[in-house]
py3Dmol code that shows the C-alpha trace and the ligand (Angstrom):
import py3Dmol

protein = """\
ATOM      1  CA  UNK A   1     169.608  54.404 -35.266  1.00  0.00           C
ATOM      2  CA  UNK A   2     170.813  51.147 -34.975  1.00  0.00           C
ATOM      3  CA  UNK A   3     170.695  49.141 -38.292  1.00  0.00           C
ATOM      4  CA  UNK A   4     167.860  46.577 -37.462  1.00  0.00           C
ATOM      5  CA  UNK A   5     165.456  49.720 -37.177  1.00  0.00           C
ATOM      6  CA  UNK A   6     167.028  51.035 -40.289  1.00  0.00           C
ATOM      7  CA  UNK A   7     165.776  47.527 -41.857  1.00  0.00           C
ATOM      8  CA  UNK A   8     162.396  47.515 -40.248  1.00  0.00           C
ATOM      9  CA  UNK A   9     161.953  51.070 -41.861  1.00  0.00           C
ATOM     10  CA  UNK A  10     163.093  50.155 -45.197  1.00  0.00           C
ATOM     11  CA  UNK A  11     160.759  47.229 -45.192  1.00  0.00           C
ATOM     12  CA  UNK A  12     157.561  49.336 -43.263  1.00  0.00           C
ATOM     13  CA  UNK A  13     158.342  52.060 -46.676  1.00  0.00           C
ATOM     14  CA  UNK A  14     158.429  49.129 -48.848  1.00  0.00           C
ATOM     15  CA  UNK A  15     155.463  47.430 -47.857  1.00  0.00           C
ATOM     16  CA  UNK A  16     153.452  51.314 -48.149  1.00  0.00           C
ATOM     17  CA  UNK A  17     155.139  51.163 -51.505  1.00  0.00           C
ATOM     18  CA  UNK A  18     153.940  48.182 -52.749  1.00  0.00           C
ATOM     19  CA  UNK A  19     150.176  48.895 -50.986  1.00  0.00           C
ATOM     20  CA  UNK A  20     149.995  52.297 -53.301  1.00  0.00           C
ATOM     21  CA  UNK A  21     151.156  50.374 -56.494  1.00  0.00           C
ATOM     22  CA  UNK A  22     148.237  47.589 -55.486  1.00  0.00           C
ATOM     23  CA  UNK A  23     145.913  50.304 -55.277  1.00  0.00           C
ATOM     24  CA  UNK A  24     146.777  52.218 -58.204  1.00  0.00           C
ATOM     25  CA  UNK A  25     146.954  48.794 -59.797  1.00  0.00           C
ATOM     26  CA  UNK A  26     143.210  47.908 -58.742  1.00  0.00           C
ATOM     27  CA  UNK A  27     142.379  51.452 -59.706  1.00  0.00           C
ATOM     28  CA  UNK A  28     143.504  51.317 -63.463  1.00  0.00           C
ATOM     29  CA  UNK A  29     140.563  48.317 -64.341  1.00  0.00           C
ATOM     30  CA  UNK A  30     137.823  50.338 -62.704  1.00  0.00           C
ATOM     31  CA  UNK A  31     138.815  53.726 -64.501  1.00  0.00           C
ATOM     32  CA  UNK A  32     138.557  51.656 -67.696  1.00  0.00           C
ATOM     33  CA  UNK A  33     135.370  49.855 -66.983  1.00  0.00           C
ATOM     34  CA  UNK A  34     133.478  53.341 -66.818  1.00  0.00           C
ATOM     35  CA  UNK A  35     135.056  54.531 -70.207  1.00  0.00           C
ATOM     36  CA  UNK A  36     134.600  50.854 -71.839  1.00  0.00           C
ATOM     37  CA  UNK A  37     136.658  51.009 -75.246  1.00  0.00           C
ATOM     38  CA  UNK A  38     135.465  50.184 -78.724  1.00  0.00           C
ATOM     39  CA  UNK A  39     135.255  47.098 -79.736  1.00  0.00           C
ATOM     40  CA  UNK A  40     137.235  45.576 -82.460  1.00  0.00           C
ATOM     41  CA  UNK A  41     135.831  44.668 -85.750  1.00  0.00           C
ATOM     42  CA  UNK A  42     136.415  40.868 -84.701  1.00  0.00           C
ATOM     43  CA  UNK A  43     134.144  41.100 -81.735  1.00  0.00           C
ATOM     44  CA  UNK A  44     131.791  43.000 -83.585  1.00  0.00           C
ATOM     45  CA  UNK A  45     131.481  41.442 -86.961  1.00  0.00           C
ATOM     46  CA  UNK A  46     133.314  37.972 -87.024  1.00  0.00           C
ATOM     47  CA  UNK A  47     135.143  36.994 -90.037  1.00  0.00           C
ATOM     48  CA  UNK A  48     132.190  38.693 -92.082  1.00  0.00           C
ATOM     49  CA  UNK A  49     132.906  42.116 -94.178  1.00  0.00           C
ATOM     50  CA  UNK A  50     131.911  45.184 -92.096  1.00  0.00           C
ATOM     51  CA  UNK A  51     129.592  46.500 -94.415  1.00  0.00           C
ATOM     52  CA  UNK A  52     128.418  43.443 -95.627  1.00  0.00           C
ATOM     53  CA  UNK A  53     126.699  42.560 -91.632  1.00  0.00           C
ATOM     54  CA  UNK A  54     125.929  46.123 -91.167  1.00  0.00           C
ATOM     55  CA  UNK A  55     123.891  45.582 -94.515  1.00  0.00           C
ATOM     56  CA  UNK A  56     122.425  42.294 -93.834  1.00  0.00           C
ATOM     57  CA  UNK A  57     124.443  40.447 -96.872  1.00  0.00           C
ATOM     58  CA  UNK A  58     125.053  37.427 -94.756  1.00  0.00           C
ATOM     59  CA  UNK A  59     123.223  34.304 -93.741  1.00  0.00           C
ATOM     60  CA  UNK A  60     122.479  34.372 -89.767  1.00  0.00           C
ATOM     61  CA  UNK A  61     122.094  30.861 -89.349  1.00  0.00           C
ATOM     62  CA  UNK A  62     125.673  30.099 -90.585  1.00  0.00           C
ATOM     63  CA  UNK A  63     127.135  33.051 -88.522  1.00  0.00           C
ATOM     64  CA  UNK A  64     129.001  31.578 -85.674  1.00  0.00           C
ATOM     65  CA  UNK A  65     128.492  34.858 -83.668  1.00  0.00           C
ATOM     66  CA  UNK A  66     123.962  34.245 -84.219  1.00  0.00           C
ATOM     67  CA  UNK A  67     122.243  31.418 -81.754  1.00  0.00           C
ATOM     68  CA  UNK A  68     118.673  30.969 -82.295  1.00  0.00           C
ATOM     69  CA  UNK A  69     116.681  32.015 -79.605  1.00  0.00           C
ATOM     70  CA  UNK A  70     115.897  29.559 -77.036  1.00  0.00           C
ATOM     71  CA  UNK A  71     113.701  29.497 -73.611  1.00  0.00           C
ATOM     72  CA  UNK A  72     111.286  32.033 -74.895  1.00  0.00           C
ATOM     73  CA  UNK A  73     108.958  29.175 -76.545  1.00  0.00           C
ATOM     74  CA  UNK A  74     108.652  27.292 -79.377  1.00  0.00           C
ATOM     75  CA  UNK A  75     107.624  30.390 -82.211  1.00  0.00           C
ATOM     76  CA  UNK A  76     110.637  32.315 -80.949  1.00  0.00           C
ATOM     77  CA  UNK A  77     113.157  29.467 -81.807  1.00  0.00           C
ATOM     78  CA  UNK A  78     112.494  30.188 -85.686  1.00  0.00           C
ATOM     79  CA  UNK A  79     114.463  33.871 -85.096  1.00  0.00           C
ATOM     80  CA  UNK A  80     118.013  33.993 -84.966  1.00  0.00           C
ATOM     81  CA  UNK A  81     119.989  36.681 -82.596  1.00  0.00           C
ATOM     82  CA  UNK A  82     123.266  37.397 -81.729  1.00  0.00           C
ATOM     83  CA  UNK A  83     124.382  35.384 -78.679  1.00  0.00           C
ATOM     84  CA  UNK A  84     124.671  37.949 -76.465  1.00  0.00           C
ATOM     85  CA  UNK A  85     121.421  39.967 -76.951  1.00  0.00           C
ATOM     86  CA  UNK A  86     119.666  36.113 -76.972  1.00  0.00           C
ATOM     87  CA  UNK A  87     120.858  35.694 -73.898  1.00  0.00           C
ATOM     88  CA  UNK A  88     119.696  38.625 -72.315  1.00  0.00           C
ATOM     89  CA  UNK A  89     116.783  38.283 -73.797  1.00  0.00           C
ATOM     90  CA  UNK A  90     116.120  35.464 -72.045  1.00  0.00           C
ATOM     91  CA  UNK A  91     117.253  36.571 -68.798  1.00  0.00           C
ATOM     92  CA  UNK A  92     114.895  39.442 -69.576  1.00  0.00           C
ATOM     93  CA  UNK A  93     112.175  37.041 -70.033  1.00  0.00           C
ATOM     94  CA  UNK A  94     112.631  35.166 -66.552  1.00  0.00           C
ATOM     95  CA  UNK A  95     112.608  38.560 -64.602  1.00  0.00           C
ATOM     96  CA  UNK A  96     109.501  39.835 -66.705  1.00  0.00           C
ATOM     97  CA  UNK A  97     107.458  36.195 -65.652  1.00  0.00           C
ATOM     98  CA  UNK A  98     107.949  36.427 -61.611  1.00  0.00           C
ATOM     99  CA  UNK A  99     107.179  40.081 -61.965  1.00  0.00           C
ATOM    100  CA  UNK A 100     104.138  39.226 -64.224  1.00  0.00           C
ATOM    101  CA  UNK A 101     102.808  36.055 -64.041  1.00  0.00           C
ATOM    102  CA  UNK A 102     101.104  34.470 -67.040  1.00  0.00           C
ATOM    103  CA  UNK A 103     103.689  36.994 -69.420  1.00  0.00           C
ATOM    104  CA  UNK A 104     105.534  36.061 -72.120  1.00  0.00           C
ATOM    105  CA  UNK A 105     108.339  37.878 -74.845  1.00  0.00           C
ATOM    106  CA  UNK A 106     107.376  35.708 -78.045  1.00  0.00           C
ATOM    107  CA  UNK A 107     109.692  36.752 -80.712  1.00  0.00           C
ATOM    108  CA  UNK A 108     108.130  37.641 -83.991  1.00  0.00           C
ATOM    109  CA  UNK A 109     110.875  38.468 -85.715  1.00  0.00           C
ATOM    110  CA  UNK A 110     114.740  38.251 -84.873  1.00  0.00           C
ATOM    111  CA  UNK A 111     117.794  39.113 -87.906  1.00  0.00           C
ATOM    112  CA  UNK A 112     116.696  39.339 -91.152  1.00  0.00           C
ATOM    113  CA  UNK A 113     118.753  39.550 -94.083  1.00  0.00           C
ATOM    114  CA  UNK A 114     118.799  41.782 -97.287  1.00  0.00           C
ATOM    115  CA  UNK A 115     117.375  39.390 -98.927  1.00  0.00           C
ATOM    116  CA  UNK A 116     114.305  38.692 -96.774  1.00  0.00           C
ATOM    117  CA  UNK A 117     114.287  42.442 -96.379  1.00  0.00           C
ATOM    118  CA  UNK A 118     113.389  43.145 -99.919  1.00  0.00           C
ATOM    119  CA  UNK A 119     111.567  40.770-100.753  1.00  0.00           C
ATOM    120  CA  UNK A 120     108.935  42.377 -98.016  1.00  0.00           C
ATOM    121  CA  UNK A 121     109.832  46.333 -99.046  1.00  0.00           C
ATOM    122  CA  UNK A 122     109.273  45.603-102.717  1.00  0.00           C
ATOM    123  CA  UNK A 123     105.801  44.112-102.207  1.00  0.00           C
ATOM    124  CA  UNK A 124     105.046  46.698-100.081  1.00  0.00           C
ATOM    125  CA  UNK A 125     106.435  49.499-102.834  1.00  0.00           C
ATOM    126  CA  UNK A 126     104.664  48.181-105.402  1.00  0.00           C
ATOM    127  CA  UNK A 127     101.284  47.814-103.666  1.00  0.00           C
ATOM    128  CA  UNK A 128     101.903  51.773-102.305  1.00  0.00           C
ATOM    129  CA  UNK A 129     100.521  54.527-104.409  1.00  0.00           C
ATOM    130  CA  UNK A 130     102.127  57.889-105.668  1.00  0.00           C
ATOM    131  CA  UNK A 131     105.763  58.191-106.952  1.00  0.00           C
ATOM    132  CA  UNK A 132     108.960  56.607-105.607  1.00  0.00           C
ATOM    133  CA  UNK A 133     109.051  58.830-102.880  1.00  0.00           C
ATOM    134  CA  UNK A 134     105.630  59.211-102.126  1.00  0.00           C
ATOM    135  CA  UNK A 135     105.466  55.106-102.067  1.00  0.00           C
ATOM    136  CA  UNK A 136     108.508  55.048-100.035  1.00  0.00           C
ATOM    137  CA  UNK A 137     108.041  57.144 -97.560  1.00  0.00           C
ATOM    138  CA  UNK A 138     104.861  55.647 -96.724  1.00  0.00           C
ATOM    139  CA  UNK A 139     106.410  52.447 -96.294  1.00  0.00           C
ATOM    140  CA  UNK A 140     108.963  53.838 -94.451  1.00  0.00           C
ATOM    141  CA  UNK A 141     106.406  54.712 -91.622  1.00  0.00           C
ATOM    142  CA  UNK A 142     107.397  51.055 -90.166  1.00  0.00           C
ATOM    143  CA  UNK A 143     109.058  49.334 -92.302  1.00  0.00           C
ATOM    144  CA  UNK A 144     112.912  49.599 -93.420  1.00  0.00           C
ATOM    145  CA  UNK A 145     114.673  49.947 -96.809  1.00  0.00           C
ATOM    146  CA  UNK A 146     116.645  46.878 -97.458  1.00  0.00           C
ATOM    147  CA  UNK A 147     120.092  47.341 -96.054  1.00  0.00           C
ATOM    148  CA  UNK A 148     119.132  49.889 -93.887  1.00  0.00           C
ATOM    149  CA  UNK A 149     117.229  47.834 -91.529  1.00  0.00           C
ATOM    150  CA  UNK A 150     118.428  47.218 -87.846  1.00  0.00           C
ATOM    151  CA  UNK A 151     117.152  44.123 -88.092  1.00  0.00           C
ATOM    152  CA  UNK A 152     120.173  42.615 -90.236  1.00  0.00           C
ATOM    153  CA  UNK A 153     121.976  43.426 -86.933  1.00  0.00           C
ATOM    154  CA  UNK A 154     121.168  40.304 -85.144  1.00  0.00           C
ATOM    155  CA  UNK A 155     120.043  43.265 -82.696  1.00  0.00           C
ATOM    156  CA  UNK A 156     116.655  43.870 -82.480  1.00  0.00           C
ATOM    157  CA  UNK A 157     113.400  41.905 -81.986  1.00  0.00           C
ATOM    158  CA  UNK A 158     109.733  42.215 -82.453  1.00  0.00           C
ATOM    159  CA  UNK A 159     107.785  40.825 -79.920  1.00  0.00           C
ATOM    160  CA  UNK A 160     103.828  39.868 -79.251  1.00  0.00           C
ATOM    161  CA  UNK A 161     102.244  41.553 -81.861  1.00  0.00           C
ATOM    162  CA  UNK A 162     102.881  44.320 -84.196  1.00  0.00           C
ATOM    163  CA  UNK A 163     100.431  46.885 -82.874  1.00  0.00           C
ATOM    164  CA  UNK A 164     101.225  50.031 -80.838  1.00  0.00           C
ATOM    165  CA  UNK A 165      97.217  49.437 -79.678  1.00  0.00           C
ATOM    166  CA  UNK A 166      97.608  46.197 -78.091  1.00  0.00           C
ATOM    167  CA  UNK A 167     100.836  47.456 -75.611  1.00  0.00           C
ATOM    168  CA  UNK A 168      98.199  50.380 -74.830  1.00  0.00           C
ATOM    169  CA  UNK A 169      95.835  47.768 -72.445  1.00  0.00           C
ATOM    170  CA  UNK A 170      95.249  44.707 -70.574  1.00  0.00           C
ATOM    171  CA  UNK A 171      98.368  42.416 -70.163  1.00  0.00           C
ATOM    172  CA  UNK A 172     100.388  44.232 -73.249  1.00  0.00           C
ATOM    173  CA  UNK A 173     100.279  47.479 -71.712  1.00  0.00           C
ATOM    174  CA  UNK A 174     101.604  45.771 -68.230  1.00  0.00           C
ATOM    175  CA  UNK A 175     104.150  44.004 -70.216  1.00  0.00           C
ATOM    176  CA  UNK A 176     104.739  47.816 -71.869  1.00  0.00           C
ATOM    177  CA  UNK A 177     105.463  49.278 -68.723  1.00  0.00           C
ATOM    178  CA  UNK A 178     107.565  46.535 -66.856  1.00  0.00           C
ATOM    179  CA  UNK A 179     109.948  47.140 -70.230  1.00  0.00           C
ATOM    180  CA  UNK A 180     109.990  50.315 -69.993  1.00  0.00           C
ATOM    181  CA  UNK A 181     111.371  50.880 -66.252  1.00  0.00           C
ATOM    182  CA  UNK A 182     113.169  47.593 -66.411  1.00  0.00           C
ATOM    183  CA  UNK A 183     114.751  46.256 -70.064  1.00  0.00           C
ATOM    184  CA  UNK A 184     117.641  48.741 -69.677  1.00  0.00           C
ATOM    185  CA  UNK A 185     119.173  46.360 -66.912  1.00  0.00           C
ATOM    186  CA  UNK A 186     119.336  43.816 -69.580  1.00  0.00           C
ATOM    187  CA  UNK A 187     120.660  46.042 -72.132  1.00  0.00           C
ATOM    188  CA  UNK A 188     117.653  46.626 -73.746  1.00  0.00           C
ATOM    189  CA  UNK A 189     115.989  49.828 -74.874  1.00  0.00           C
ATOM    190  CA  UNK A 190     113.117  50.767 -77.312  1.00  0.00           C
ATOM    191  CA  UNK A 191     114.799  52.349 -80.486  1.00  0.00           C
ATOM    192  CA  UNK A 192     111.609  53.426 -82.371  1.00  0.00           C
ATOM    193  CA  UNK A 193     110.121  55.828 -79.373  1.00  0.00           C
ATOM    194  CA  UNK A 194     106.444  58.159 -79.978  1.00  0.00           C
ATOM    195  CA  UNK A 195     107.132  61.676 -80.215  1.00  0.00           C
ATOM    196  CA  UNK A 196     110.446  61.933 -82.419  1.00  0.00           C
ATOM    197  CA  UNK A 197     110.832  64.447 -85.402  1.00  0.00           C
ATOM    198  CA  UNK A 198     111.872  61.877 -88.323  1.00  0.00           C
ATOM    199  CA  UNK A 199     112.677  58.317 -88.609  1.00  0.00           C
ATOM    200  CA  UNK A 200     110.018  55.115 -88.058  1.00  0.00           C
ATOM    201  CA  UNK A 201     106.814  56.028 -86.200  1.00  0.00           C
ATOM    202  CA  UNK A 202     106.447  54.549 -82.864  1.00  0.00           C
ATOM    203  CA  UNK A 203     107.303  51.174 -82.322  1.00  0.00           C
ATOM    204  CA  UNK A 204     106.226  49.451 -78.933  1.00  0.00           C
ATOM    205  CA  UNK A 205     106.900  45.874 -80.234  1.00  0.00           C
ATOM    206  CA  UNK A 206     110.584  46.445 -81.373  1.00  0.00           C
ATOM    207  CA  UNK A 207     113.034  46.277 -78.821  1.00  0.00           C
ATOM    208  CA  UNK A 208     116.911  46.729 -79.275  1.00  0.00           C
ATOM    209  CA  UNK A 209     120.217  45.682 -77.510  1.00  0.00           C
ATOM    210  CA  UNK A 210     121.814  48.203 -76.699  1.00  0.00           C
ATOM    211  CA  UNK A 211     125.875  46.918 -76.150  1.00  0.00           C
ATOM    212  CA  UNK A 212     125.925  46.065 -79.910  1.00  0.00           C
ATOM    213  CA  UNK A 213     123.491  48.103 -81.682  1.00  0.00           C
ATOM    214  CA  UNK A 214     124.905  51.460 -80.862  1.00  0.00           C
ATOM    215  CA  UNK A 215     128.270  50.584 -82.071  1.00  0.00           C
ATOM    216  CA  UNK A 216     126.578  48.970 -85.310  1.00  0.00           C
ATOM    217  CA  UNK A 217     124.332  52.330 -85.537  1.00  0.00           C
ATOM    218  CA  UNK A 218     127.798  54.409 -85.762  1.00  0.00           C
ATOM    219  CA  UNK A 219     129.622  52.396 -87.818  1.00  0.00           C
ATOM    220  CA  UNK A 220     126.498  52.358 -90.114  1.00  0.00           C
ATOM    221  CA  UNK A 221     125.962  55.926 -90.529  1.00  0.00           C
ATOM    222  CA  UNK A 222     130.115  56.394 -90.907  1.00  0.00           C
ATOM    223  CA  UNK A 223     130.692  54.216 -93.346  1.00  0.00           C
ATOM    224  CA  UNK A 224     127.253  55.204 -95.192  1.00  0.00           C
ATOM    225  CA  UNK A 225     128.727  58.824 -95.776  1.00  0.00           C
ATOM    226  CA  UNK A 226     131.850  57.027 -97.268  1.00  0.00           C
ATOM    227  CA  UNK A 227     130.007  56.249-100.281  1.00  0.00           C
ATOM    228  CA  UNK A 228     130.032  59.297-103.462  1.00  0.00           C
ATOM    229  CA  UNK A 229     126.674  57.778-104.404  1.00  0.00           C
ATOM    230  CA  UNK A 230     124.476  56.871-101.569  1.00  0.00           C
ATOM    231  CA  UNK A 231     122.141  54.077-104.179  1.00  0.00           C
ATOM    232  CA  UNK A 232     125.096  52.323-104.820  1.00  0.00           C
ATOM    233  CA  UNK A 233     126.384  51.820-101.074  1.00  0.00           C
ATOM    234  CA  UNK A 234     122.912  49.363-100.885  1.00  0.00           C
ATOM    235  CA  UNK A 235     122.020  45.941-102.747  1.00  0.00           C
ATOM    236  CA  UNK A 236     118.791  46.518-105.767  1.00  0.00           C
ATOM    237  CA  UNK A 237     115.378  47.205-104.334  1.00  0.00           C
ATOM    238  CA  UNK A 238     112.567  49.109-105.985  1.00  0.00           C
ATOM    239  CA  UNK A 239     113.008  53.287-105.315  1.00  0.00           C
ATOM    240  CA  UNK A 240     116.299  52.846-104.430  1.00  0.00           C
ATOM    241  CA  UNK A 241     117.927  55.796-106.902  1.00  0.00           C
ATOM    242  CA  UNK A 242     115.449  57.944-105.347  1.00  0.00           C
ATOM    243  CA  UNK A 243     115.170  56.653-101.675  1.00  0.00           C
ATOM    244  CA  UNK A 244     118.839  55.351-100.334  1.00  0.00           C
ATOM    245  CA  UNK A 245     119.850  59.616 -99.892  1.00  0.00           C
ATOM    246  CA  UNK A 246     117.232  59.486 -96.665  1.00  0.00           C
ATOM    247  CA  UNK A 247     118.490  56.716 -95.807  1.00  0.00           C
ATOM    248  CA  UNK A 248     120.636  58.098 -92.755  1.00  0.00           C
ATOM    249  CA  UNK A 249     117.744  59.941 -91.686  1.00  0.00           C
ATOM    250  CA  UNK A 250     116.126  56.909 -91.058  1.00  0.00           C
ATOM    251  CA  UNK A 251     119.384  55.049 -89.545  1.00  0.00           C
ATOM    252  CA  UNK A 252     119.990  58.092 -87.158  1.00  0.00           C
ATOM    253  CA  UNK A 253     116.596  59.198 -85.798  1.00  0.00           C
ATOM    254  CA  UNK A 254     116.429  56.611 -82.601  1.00  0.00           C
ATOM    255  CA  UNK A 255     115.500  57.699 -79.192  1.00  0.00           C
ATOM    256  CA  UNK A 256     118.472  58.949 -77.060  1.00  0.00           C
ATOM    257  CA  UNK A 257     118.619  55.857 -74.902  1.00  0.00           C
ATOM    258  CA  UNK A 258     119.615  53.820 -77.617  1.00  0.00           C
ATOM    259  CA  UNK A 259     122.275  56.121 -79.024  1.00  0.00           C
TER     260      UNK A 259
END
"""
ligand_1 = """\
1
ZN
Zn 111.306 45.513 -85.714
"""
view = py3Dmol.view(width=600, height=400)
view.addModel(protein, "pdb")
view.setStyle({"model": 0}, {"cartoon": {"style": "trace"}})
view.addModel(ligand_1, "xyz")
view.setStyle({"model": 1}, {"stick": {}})
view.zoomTo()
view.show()
């Protein structure tokens, strides 16, 4: 073996060498991209207390993470979302139109805060008959307890019109069934399904996104159990003594493709 041979083998085995680290290099990303990692509280939350977003205790419109929702129509820019689920929202949107001309995804309602949130659940208590519970959990059948609601999320919207019936015909039940087979490309899936044991009742106008919301979901329910007193983890709202202990109930029961 003469030594130019020698060389031309050292450099053949260190060229294969430096091929496998490429590869194992290139696979590393890809192994990682199917086990995506959690996010940090930055990404998720901002600068704004975890349990303070995950309990709607912040204003939307001054959170540089919300956009309002544009492209979808002039009611829909009134609702605020988180950039990300805005934006596939809209993407959403495009794909829905060329599959179904003549459709549209107005927003009805985007984030809400605590605030806004109780405001609506104590007119609702107080209009309800029977005891705390009995007034609760009937207006629990749609509607959430302040703090509890993954609408302070920036998550979730309600689109078209609030009314399993009209998604059951004509253009809504089209619109129904392109979502169904098709939202989960855009990250969307419907939280509030028929046919579940406890939680909401069916919900065919509420829609979720999915990449935030299930982290949000998680951290909700953990940090709920934190609290030795489950009334005093929430902000005031009428029945909340009796109500806030099925409040994780509530939080948890979602259909499995939004988990
Ligand atoms: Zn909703």
């Amino acid at each position: 073996m003469n030594v130019v041979s020698t060389r031309r083998q050292r450099r053949t085995v260190l060229a294969l060498l430096l091929t496998l680290a490429a590869m194992v290099g290139e696979a590393k990303p890809t192994s990682l991209r199917q086990r995506p990692s959690h996010p940090s509280a930055v990404d998720l939350y901002g600068a704004t207390d975890p349990w303070a977003y995950l309990t709607g205790q912040f204003e939307p419109a001054k959170h540089p993470l919300f956009i309002r929702i544009r492209g979808l129509g002039p009611r829909s820019k009134r609702h605020w979302l988180r950039r990300e689920a805005a934006e596939a929202l809209v993407r959403m949107f495009r794909a829905l139109r060329q599959a179904i001309p003549g459709a549209a995804l107005t927003v009805r309602s985007g984030a809400r805060t605590f605030a806004f949130q109780a405001k609506v659940w104590d007119l609702r208590f107080h209009s309800s008959r029977g005891n705390a519970r009995e007034r609760g959990l009937h207006v629990m059948r749609w509607f959430a307890m302040p703090g509890t609601s993954r609408h302070h999320w920036g998550t979730e919207v309600d689109i078209l019109e609030f009314s399993n019936h009209y998604f059951q015909r004509g253009i809504g039940r089209r619109i129904y069934r392109w979502l169904q087979a098709n939202a989960a490309r855009y990250g969307y899936c419907q939280p509030f399904t028929r046919g579940r044991q406890h939680g909401y009742r069916e919900e065919r106008w509420h829609w979720s996104y999915r990449p935030l919301a299930r982290h949000f979901r998680q951290e909700w329910l953990r940090r709920f159990a934190r609290f030795p007193n489950p009334a005093t983890a929430l902000g005031p709202f009428a029945g909340r003594q009796t109500l806030a202990p099925l409040a994780p109930t509530y939080v948890a029961n979602v259909d499995p493709g939004c988990r």
